[in-house]
C-alpha positions, 0 to 999 in steps of 0.5 A: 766408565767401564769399557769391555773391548773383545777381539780376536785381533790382538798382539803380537799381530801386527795390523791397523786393527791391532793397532787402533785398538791398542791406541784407542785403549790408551786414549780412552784410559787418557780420558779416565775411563777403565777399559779391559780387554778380551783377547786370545791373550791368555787363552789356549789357542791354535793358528788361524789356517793361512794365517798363523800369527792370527791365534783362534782361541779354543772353547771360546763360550767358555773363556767368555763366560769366565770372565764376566762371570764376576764383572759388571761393564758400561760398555762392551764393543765387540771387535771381530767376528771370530770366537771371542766375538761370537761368544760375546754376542751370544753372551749379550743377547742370552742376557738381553746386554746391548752391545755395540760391534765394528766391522773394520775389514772386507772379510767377504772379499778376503775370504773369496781370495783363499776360498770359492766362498760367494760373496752373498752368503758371507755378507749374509753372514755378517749381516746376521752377526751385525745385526744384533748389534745396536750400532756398528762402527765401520771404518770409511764413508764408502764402507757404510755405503757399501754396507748400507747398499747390502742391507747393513743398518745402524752404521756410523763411522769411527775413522781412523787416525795417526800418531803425528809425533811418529810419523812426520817429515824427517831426513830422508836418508834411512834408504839409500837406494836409487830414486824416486822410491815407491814403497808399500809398508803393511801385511804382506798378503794376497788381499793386498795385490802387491803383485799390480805394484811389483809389477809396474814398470817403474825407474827408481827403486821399490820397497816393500816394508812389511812381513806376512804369508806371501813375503817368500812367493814375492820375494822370489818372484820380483828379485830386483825390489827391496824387502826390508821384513817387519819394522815398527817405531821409529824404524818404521817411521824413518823408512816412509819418511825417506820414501817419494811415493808410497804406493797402496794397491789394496782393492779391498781395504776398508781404509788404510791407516798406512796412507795417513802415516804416510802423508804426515811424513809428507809422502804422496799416495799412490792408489787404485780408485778403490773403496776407503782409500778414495776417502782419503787420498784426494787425487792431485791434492794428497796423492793421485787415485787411477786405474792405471797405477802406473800412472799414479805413481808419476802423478803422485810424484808431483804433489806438494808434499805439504799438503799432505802432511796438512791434511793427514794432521786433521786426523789425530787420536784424540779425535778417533778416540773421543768418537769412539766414545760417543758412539758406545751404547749402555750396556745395561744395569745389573740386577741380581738376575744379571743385565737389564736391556738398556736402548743404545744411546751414547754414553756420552757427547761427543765432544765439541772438536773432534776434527776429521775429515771423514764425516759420521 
């Protein structure tokens, strides 16, 4: 099968979204399929105002319709509500193409934090985008509920999933820094509300691994944590691992992959009762879920850490990938006149393990 994934989010940003998308890729080319992908790579781009490592790609109808000009897909899934995607959506219906869409972030809620933006009228919008898809694949099962209560339809649930042979228990000997250590690793913004961790009140040492737009204003202000900039690999990896609690304070993730690599290097999560980390983080099981993080934080500290690893195992790559997969929609056949409508079906079954803990 031939595969178009489309997105605005790609390298050299770093995120979950990229990410999946980079694993995804490689799993799905695993599976024998042909997948390309259609990025800001390659294109003439300037930066995303706030957020200058995201690269907004200039005249993107163009660029779209350049490049399947002479290309034919089984599939094509738009990632982003950006350029790229929005081209590709209006690429898709000109022609009548199904197509499948995900929506992985609270993009409305971002958008508040910078912007006096409503939050009714970019749902509005996204309703809109989402809407011409045939199936939109959403990251939690408290995200499609959320979606559904504001009039989303069509959803079905791509979880998300971790690389165990990366993240897993090793010697905990990376930070050698007073303990207990509770550690944040992901981007450092405004939508991640770091400050309701930095801020806590805690003995041991707090770290935070991680680069992004608000890395010098925390630095400056919480003088007595430990920012250790950007890592990535093994790196990454030794440094979760040498943790005692890894603390999430997001109010607005729609998952978190950060929490499952955390887990399978058997560290406890720490989190507010917020929407997508609630699906993974079972309070007093992998990590503690309260409203004061505080106390979280101690009561993730006594969780077996076997548990933890046990259950970020459930979710592996291969699984994330082969749901993915089931859930494309056929793209159409071509003609001489272009792509014929085709209904959104699943090209393929979905297979007959697929363990997760997130249900579809």
């Amino acid at each position: 099968m031939k595969i178009l994934i489309v997105t605005d989010a790609w390298a050299p940003q770093v995120n979950g979204v990229v990410r999946t998308l980079e694993t995804t890729r490689d799993m799905l080319e695993r599976f024998g399929h042909d997948v390309e992908v259609l990025s800001p790579e390659g294109q003439t781009t300037l930066p995303c105002p706030g957020y200058r490592e995201i690269r907004l790609t200039l005249r993107p109808f163009r660029a779209v319709r350049h490049y399947l000009a002479n290309r034919q897909f089984d599939a094509i899934h738009i990632v982003t509500e950006g350029p790229l995607g929005l081209a590709t959506r209006r690429w898709c219906l000109t022609r009548g193409v199904a197509f499948t869409t995900s929506c992985h972030t609270r993009f409305p809620e971002y958008l508040a934090l910078r912007l006096p933006v409503p939050l009714a009228w970019s749902y509005a919008w996204l309703r809109w985008f989402h809407g011409a898809a045939d199936r939109t694949m959403v990251r939690s099962p408290s995200q499609r509920r959320d979606l559904e209560a504001r009039g989303f339809a069509n959803l079905a649930v791509w979880p998300g999933a971790v690389d165990t042979s990366l993240f897993h228990p090793r010697e905990r000997d990376a930070l050698k820094l007073p303990r207990p250590i509770a550690l944040y690793a992901g981007r450092v913004a405004v939508e991640k509300n770091l400050d309701a961790f930095l801020s806590l009140d805690l003995p041991g040492s707090k770290v935070v691994v991680g680069d992004g737009p608000a890395l010098s204003r925390l630095q400056q202000r919480y003088p007595d944590a430990v920012f250790t900039g950007y890592q990535r690999g093994e790196d990454l990896a030794a440094l979760m691992a040498s943790a005692d609690v890894f603390v999430f304070p997001s109010l607005t993730d729609t998952l978190g992959l950060v929490n499952l690599e955390a887990m399978a290097c058997g560290v406890p999560v720490a989190a507010f009762p917020a929407p997508g980390v609630s699906d993974l983080v079972v309070d007093g099981g992998n990590g503690a879920i309260d409203a004061d993080l505080r106390q979280a934080v101690f009561r993730a500290l006594a969780v077996d850490d076997s548990a933890c690893i046990e259950f970020a195992s459930q979710f592996t790559w291969e699984a994330c990938s082969r749901r993915f997969e089931s859930l494309l929609c056929a793209a159409g056949e071509v003609t001489a006149e272009g792509y014929n409508p085709n209904p959104c079906e699943s090209l393929l079954q979905a297979p007959k393990a697929t363990s997760t803990a997130l249900p579809s």
